[in-house]
C-alpha positions as CSV (number, residue, x, y, z in Angstrom):
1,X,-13.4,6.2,14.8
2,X,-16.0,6.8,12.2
3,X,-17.2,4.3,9.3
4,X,-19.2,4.8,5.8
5,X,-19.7,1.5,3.7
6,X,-20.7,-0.1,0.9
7,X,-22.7,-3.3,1.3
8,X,-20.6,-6.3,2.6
9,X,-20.6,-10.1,2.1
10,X,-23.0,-12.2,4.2
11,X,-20.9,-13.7,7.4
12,X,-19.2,-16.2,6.6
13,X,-19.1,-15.9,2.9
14,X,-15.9,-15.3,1.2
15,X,-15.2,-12.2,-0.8
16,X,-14.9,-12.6,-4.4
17,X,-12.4,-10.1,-4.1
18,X,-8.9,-9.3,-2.5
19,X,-9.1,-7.3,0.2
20,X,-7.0,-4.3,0.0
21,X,-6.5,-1.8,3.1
22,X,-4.5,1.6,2.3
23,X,-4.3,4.3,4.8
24,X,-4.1,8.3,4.0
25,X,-6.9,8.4,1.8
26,X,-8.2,12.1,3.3
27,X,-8.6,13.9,-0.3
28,X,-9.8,13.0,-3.3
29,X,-6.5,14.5,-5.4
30,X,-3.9,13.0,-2.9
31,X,-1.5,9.7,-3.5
32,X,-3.7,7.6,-1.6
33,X,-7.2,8.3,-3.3
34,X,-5.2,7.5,-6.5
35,X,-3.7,3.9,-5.2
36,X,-7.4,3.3,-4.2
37,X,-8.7,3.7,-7.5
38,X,-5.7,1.9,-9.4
39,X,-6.8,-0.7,-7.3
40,X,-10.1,-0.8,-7.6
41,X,-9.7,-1.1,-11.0
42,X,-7.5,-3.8,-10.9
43,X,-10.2,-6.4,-9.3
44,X,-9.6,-5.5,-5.4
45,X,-12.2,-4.6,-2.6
46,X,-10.9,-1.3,-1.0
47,X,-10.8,-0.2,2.8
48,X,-9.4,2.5,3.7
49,X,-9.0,5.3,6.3
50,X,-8.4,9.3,6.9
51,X,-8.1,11.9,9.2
52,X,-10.4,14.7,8.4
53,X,-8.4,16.9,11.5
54,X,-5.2,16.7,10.2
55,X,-6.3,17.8,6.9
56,X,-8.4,20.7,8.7
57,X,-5.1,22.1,10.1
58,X,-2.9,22.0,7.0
59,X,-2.5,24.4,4.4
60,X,-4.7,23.2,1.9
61,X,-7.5,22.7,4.5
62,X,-10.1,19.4,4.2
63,X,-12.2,18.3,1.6
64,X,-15.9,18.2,3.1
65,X,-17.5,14.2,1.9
66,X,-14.3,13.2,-0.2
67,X,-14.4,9.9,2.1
68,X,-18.1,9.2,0.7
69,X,-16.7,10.7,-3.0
70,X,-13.8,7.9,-3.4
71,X,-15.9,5.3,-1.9
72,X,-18.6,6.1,-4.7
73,X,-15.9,6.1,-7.1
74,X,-14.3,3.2,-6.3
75,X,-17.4,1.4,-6.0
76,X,-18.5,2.5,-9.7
77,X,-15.2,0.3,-10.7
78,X,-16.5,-2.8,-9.3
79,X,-15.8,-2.7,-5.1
80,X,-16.8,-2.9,-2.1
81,X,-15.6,-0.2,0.1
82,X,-15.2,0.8,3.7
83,X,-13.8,4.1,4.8
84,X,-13.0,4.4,8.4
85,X,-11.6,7.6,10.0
86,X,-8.8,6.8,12.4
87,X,-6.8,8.7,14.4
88,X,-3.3,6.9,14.1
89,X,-2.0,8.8,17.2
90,X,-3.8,6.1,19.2
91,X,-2.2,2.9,19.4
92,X,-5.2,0.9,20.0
93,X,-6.6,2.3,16.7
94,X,-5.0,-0.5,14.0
95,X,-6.4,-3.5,15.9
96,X,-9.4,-1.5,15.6
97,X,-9.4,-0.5,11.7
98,X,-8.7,-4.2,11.0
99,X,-11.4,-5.8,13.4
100,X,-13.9,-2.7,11.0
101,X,-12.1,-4.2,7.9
102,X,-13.0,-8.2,8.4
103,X,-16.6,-7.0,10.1
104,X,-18.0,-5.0,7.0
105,X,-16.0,-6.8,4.1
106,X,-16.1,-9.9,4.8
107,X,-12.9,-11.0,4.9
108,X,-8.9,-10.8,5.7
109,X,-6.8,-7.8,4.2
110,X,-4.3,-9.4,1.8
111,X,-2.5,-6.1,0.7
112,X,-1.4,-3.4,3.4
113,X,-0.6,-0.2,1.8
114,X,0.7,2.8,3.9
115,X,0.0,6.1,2.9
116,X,-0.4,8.1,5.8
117,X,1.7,10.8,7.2
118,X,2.0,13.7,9.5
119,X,3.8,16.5,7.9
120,X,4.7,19.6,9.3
121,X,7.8,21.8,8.4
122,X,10.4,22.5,10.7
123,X,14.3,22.1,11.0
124,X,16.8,21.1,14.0
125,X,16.3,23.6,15.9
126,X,12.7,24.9,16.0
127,X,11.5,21.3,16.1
128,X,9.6,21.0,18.9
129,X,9.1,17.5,21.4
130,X,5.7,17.6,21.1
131,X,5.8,17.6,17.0
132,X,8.4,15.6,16.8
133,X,6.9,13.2,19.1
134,X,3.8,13.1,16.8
135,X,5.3,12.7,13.9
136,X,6.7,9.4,14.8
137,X,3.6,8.5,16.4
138,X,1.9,8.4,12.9
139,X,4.9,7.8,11.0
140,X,6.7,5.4,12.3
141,X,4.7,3.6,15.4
142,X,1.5,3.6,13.8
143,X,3.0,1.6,10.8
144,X,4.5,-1.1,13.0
145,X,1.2,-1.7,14.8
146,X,-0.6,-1.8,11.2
147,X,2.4,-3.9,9.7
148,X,2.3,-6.0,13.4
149,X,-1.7,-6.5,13.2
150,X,-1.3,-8.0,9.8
151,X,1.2,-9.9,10.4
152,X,-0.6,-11.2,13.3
153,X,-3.7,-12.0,11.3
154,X,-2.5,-12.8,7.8
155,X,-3.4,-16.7,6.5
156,X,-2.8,-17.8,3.3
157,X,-5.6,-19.7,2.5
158,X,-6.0,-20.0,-0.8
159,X,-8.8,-20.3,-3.3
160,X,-11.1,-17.2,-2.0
161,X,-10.4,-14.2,-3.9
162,X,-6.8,-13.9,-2.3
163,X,-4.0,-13.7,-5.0
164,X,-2.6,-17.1,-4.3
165,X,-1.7,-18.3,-8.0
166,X,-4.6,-20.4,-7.6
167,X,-6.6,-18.8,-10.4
168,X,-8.4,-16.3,-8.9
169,X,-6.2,-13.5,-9.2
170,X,-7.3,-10.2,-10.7
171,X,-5.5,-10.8,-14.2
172,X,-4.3,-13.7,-12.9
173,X,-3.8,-17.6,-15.0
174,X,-4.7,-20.7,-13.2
175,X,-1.6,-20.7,-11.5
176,X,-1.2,-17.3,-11.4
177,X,1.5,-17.2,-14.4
178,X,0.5,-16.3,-17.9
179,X,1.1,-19.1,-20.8
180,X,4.2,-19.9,-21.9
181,X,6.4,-17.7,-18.9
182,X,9.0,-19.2,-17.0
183,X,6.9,-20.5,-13.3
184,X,7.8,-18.0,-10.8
185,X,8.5,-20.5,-8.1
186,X,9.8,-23.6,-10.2
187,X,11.4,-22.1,-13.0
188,X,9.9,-23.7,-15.7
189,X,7.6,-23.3,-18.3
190,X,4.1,-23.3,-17.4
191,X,2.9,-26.6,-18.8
192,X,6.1,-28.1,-18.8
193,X,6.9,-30.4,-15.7
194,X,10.4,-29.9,-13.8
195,X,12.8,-32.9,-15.5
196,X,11.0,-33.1,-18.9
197,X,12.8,-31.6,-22.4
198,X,12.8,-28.2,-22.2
199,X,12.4,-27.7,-18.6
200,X,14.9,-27.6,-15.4
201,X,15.8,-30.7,-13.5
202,X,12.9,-31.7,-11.3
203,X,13.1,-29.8,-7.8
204,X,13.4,-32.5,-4.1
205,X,10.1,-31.8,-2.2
206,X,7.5,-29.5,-2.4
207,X,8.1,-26.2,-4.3
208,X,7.5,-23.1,-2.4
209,X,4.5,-21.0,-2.6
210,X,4.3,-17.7,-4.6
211,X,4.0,-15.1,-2.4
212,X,0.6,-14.1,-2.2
213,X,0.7,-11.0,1.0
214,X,1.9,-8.2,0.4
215,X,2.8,-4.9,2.2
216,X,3.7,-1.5,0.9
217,X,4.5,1.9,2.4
218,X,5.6,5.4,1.1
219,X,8.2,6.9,1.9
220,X,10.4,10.2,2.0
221,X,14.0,11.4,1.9
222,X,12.8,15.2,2.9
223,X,14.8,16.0,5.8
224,X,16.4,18.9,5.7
225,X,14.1,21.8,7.0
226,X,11.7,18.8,7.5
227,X,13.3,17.2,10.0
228,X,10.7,14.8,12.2
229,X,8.7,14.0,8.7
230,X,12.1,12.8,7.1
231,X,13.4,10.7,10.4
232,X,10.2,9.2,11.0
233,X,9.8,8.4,7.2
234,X,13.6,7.1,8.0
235,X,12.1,4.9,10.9
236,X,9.4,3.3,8.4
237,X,11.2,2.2,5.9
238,X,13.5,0.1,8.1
239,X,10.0,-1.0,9.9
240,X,8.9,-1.8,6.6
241,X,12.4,-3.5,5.6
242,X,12.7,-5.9,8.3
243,X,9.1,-7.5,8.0
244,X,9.8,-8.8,4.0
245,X,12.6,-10.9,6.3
246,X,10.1,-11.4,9.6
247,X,6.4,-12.4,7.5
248,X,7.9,-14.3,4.8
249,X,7.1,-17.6,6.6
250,X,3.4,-16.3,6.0
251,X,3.9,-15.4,2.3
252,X,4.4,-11.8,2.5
253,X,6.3,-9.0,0.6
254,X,6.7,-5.9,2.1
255,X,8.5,-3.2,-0.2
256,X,8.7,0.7,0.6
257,X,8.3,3.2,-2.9
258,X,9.5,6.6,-2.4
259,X,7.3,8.7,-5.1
260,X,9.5,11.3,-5.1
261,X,7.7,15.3,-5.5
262,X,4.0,14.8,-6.3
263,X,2.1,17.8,-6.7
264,X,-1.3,17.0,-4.3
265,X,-1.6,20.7,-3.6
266,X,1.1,21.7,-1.2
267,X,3.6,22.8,-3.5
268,X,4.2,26.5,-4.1
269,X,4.8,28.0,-7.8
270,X,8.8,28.5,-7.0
271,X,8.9,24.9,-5.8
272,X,7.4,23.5,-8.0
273,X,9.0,25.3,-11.4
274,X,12.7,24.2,-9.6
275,X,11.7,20.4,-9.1
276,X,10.2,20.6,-12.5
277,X,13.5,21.7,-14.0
278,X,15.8,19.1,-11.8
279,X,13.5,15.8,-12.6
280,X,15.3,15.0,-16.5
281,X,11.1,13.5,-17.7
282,X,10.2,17.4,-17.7
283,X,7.3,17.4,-15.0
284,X,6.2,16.2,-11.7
285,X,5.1,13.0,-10.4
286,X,1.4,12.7,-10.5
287,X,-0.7,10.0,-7.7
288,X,-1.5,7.9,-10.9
289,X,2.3,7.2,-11.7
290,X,3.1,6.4,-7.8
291,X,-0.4,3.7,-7.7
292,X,1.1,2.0,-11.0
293,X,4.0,0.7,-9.4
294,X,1.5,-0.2,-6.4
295,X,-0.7,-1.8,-8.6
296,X,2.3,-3.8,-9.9
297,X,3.9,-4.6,-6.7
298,X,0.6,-6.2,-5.1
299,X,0.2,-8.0,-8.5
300,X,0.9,-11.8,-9.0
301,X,3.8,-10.5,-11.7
302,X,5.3,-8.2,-8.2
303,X,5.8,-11.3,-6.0
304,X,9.6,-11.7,-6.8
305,X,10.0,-7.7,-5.6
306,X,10.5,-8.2,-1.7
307,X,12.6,-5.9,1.0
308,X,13.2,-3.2,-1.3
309,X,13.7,0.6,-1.6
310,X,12.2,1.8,-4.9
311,X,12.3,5.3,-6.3
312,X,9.8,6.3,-8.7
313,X,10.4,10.2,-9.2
314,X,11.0,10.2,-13.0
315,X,14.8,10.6,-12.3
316,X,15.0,13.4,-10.2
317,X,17.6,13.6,-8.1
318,X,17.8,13.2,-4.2
């Protein structure tokens, strides 16, 4: 596992910023380089890690210093960045990305965001055990460790850059709830106590608080003549699934988006004119449309979304 960085807090200092850590983030046009950047410019310190090897034996080939190319980027918006490349065939690497995480940023990773995946054509029957076997080793067993370490090391502490409602959200109110809108764990107005005119009868004991973790993984419904992709993209989203039920005692959401066809350069002319003509918005989905919802979803305003399945493919159909 390699490691290029921008400078990090003193020890023990907190970071002024969330700490967000998104995987897959190998080439400066793909899904993943574009979440990073949506998030940079939404107030969050970025981590994040490739696989230059996988990239080498694709198609489109790799992109030589794209690692040290978003991290420039993404520090010219205002953060803090670590890219680490990790090899997520080896279990013990997510215990290691996160201890390289908390070492050079400073702090805990309050948004997970999964954008990895090995992807290699092939059907039912020229599938191979080894391929297969790798492709869930990414795809699906590399999540859960990532999902597990975070779950194993998530606090909600509050009042140090974490979104927590507490003011110091990126784009956040004092409480994490713009003027005037209806509390999102009490219900009422901001500013207008439970019980008073105007406001719903005062809650018994302590109101919950907003969820302020937050996981979220892509995924795919590609299956046919793509079968280990689409059955370990299968396994990750019920992964994914049952920790919004499992981490919500630590204040967590956990929500898979399925970006439907994105064009990052793997798409061939005939393809990509037929998914053009079946999506009804006329074109393809582009990284910066899939890192809005992102964006949103690891928001304060996203904290109600949890355990879901979202599509954002500009209607096209399955």
């Amino acid at each position: 596992m390699t490691t290029a960085e921008q400078p990090s807090t003193a020890p023990g200092t907190a970071p002024a910023r969330p700490i967000a850590l998104i995987t897959g983030v190998g080439r400066s046009i793909g899904i993943g380089a574009g979440i990073a950047r949506r998030m940079a410019a939404s107030g969050w310190d970025v981590a994040f890690t490739y696989w230059t090897p996988y990239d080498r034996r694709m198609a489109w080939g790799s992109e030589p210093g794209a690692a040290a190319s978003i991290a420039d980027e993404l520090a010219g918006a205002g953060a803090r960045t670590a890219a680490i490349e990790a090899d997520l065939t080896d279990a013990e690497a997510p215990a290691r990305i996160f201890d390289e995480v908390e070492r050079r940023l400073g702090g805990q990773v309050t948004a997970l965001i999964l954008s990895h995946a090995e992807s290699v054509d092939s059907g039912l029957l020229d599938t191979t055990v080894e391929a297969f076997d790798r492709h869930f080793a990414v795809n699906a067993r590399a999540s859960w460790l990532l999902i597990r370490e975070y779950g194993l090391r998530f606090r909600d502490v509050g009042g140090d850059g974490v979104p927590d409602g507490t003011g110091d959200v990126p784009g956040g109110t004092e409480d994490g709830v713009p003027d005037g809108t209806p509390d999102a764990t009490t219900g009422a107005r901001e500013g207008v106590p439970g019980g008073t005119p105007g406001g719903p009868p005062a809650a018994s004991g302590p109101a919950p608080r907003p969820a302020t973790g937050r996981i979220v993984a892509l995924t795919s419904d590609h299956t046919v003549g793509n079968l280990p992709y689409g059955a370990s993209k299968g396994a990750l989203d019920r992964i994914t699934l049952a920790a919004a039920h499992e981490l919500a005692h630590l204040g967590v959401t956990a929500n898979v988006v399925n970006p439907g066809p994105v064009d990052t350069g793997w798409m061939t002319d005939g393809l990509r004119e037929t998914l053009v003509r079946g999506t009804p918005l006329g074109r393809l989905g582009t990284p910066r449309d899939t890192a809005h919802l992102v964006d949103f979803l690891c928001s304060p305003q996203g904290q109600w979304i949890n355990g879901q399945l979202l599509k954002s493919n500009g209607g096209a159909a399955s």
